[in-house]
N, C-alpha and C positions, 0 to 999 in steps of 0.2 A: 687297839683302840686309839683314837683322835679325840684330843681336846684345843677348842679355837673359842674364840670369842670374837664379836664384831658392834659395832653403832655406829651411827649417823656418819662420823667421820674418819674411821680407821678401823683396821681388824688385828690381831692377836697375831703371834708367829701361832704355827702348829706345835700343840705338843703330842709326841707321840707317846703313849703308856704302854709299857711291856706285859706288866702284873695287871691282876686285878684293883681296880681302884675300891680304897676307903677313902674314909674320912679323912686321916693325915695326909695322905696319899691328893685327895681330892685340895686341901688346903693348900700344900705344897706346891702344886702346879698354880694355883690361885698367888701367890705368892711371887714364883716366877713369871707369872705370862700375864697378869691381870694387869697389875700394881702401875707399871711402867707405861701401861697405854689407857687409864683410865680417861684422863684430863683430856685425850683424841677425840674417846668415844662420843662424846654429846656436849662439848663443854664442862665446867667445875662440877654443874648437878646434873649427874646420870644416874642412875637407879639399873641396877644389876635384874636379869629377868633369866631364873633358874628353873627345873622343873622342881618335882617333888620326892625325888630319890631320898631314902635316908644318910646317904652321904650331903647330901646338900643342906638338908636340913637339918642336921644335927646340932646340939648347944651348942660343942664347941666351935662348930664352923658357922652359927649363924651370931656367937660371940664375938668371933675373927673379924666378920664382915663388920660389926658395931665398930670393934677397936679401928680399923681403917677407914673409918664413918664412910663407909660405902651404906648407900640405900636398897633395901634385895624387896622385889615385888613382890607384895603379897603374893601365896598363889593358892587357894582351894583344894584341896584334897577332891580325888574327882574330877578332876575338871580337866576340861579338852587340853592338847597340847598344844600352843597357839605359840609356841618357841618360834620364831622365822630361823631358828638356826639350825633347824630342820630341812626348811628351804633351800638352803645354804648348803648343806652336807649335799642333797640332791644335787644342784649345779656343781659341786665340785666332782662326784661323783661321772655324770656324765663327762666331763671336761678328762677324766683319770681313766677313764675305757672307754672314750672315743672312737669310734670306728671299729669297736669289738677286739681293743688290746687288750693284752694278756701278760702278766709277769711272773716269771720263773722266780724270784726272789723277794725277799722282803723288803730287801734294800731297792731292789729296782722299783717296787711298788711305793717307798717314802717316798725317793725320787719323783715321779712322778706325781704324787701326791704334792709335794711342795711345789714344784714347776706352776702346777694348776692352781695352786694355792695365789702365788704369787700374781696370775692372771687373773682374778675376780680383781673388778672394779668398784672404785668408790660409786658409781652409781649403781651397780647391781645391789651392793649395800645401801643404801638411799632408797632403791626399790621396795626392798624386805623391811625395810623401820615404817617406811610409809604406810605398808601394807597393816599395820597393827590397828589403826583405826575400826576397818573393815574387816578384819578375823574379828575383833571383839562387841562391833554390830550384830555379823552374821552368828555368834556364839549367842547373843541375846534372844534374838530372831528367831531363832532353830530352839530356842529354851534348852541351852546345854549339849544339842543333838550332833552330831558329826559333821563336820564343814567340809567346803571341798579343800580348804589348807591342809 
């Protein structure tokens, strides 16, 4: 499993996670990868946009977020996934078996994985923030119903 984060004006290094993620587990990478690239994101006030996992939403980790006055989007129980960091994994994805590559090893697959990483542009990210107008039109529209996002 991959953990990244991205907005308006910078994106997270990759983390890679071996185990299964918890809560601490979930905090901890929040800790390392978040913290230091907030102030990129969107300027001083960004607002954090998670799903609805109970790692994510848990007291202690939605405490966490208070004590580092970060702002975490409401998000509904139920409700479509309108994450662009979704979008996101797809382009990297494509980018990481390109042409129908294939890797023997774990390591040759981070590899890879970071390379690609590294090649997503700030306007491809600029694309995906922009697009959030428009997922939460068409999520009104459709009355909750399944978008083409």
């Amino acid at each position: 499993m991959i953990w990244a984060s991205f907005g308006w004006g910078s994106k997270s290094s990759i983390c890679f996670v071996d185990d299964r993620m918890n809560s601490k587990g979930y905090r901890e990478v929040l800790k390392k990868h978040l913290i230091d690239i907030g102030g990129c994101m969107g300027g001083s006030d960004w607002i954090s946009q998670q799903g609805n996992a109970p790692i994510y939403r848990g007291k202690v980790n939605l405490s966490w977020f208070k004590s580092q006055k970060i702002n975490v989007l409401p998000w509904p129980s139920l409700s479509p996934d309108l994450n662009s960091i979704e979008n996101l994994w797809g382009i990297l994805a494509r980018m990481v078996y390109a042409e129908g590559k294939q890797f023997r090893t774990k390591e040759q697959l981070k590899t890879a994985i970071l390379k690609s990483w590294e090649k997503i542009n700030i306007e491809q990210l600029r694309t995906l923030v922009e697009s959030m107008p428009e997922r939460i039109f068409e999520v009104i529209k459709l009355n909750g119903a399944k978008t083409k996002y």
